[in-house]
C-alpha positions in Angstrom: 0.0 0.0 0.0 1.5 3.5 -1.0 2.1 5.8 1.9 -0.6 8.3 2.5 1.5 11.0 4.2 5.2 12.1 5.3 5.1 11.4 9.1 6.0 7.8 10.5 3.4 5.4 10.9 3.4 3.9 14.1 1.4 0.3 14.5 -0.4 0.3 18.3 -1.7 -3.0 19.0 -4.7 -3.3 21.5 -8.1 -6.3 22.2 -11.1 -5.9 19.5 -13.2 -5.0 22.3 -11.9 -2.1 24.9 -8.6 -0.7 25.6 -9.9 2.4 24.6 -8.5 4.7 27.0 -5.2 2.9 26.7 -5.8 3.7 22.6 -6.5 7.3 23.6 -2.8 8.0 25.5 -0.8 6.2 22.9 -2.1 8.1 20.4 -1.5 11.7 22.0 2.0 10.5 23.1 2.5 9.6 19.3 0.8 12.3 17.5 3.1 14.8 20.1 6.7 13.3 19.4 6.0 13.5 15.6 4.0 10.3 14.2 1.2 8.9 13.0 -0.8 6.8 15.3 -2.5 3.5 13.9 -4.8 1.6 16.0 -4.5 -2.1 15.1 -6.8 -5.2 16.5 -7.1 -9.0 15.6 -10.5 -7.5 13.8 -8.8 -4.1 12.1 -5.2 -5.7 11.3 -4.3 -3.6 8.3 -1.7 -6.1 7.4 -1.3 -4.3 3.8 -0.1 -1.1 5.8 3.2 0.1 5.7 4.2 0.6 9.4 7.5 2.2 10.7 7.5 1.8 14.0 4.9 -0.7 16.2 3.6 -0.5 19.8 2.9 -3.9 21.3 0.1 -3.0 24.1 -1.0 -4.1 27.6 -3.6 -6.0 28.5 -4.8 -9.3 30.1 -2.7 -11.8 30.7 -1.3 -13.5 27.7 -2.0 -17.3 27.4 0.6 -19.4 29.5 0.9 -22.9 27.2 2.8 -19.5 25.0 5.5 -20.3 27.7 4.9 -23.9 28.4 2.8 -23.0 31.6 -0.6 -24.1 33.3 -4.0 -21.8 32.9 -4.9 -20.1 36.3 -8.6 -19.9 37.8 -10.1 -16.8 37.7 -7.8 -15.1 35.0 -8.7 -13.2 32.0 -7.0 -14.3 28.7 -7.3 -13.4 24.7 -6.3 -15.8 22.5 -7.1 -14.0 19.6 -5.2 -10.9 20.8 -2.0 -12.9 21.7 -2.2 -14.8 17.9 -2.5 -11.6 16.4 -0.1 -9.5 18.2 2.9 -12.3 17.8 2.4 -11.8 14.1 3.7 -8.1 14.6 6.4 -8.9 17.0 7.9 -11.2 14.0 7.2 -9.0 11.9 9.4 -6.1 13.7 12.3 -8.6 14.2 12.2 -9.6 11.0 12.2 -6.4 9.4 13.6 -4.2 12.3 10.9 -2.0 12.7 11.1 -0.1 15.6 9.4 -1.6 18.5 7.9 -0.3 22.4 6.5 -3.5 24.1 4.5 -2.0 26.8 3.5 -4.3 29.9 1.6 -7.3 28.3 3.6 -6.7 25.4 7.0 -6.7 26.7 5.9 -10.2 28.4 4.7 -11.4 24.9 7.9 -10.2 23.5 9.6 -12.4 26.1 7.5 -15.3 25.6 8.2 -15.2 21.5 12.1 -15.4 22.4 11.8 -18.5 24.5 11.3 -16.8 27.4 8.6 -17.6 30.2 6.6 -15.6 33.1 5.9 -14.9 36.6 2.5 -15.9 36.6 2.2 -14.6 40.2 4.3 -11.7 41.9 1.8 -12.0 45.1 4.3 -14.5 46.4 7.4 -12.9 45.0 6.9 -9.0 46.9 9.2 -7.9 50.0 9.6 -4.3 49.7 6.6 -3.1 47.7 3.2 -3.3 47.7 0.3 -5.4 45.6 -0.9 -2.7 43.9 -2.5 -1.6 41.0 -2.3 2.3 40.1 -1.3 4.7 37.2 0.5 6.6 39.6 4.0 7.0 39.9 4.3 4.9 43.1 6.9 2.1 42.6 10.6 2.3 42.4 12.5 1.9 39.1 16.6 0.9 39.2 18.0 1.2 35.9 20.7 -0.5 34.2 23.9 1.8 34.1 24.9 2.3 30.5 22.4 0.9 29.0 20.1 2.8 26.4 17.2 3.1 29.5 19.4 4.8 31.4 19.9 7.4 28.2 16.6 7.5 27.7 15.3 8.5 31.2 18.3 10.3 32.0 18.6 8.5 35.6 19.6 5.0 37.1 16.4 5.5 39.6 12.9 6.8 39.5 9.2 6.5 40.0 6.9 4.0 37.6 3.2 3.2 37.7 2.0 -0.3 38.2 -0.6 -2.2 36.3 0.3 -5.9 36.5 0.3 -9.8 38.2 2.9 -11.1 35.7 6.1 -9.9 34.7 9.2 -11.8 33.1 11.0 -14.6 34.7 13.4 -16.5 32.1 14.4 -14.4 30.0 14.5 -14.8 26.1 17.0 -14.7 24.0 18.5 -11.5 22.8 17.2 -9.6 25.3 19.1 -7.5 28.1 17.2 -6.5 31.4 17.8 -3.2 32.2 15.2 -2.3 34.8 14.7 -3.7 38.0 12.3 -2.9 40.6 12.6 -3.2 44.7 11.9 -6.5 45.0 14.6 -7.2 41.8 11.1 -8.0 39.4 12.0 -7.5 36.0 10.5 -4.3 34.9 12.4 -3.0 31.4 14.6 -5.1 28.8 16.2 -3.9 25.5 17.7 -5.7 22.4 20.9 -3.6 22.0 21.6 -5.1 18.1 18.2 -3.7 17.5 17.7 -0.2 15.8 15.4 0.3 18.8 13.7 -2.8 20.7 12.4 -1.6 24.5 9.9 -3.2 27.1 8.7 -1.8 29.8 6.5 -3.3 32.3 5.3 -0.3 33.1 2.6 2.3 31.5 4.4 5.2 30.1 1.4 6.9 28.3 -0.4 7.0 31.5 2.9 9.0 32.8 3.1 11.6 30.0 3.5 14.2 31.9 6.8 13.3 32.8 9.5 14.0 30.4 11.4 10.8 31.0 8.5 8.7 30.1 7.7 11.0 26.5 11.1 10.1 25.9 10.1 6.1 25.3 7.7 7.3 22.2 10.3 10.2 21.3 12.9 7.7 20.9 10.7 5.2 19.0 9.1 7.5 16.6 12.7 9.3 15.5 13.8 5.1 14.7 11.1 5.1 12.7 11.4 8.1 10.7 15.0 7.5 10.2 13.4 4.6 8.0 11.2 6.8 6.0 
């Protein structure tokens, strides 16, 4: 498909039904640092679509026999979302597009490299609390020297938290380079990537902090330097 206008199209996957104030964040965060926001679902995949740059959203829970793991009671899953939203992850390896893996994405992301999950970080807190809130509540050590670090312009700060799961083996390629309190995975990069981040975290629910603009900043000027 030709390309319809001059700023980078960025990809943001989401469920068919829902996830619209998630949709609505991304898509100021994108339209602010520069590009062109898609919204893409299992039911409005635009596969014919040139995309530079793709945001791989959170969500429920992705399935666990991804990772060779058990269902647990009282869980929400999407099949349908997980199918469709591994078919973009290969599709940014493949063809290094530029790639933010937010929360349910970066554990996708983890789960497609071999990886598996923390089904349960109940059991796994010491020093901070099972909580759910956009605020900026929880801890964040980064990774010296890493491209995080550049990114947020510290080695510590605040992050929201929004999830039960987070990574537990990690997959191959990836580096962590964010830890929280209680040493839970929170951010990991692909450095041999043009630009390959997850974050555990929501970011466009923090946007009013310059650090966390500087995630879709980053990721929209990769994907203009492809244009």
């Amino acid at each position: 498909m030709a390309r319809s206008h001059i700023y980078p199209v960025i990809g943001v996957t989401g469920p068919s039904k829902g996830g619209d104030r998630a949709w609505f964040f991304t898509r100021y965060a994108i339209l602010a640092t520069g590009g062109h926001p898609l919204r893409l679902t299992p039911r409005h995949s635009h596969l014919n679509e040139i995309l530079d740059g793709i945001v791989i959203g959170g969500g429920d829970d992705i399935y666990p026999t991804l990772y060779e793991s058990e269902e647990l009671p009282n869980t929400r899953y999407d099949k349908e979302r997980d199918m469709f939203e591994l078919m973009y992850i290969e599709k940014s390896l493949k063809e290094d597009i530029p790639m933010l893996a937010i929360c349910r994405g970066e554990q996708l992301l983890n789960a497609y490299l071999g990886g598996n999950l923390h089904q349960n970080l109940r059991e796994l807190r010491r020093h901070t609390r099972n909580r759910f809130t956009v605020l900026p509540l929880k801890t964040l050590l980064v990774e010296p020297n890493s491209q995080m670090e550049e990114l947020l312009g510290t080695t510590r700060c605040r992050i929201n938290s929004l999830h039960t799961q987070a990574i537990n083996r990690l997959g191959s390629g990836l580096r962590v380079v964010g830890r929280d309190l209680d040493n839970i995975v929170q951010a990991v990069e692909d450095p041999s990537k043009p630009y390959l981040i997850g974050v555990q975290w929501h970011p466009e629910y923090l946007l009013y902090l310059s650090r966390q603009r500087n995630l879709f900043r980053a990721l929209v000027k990769a994907a203009r330097e492809r244009l």
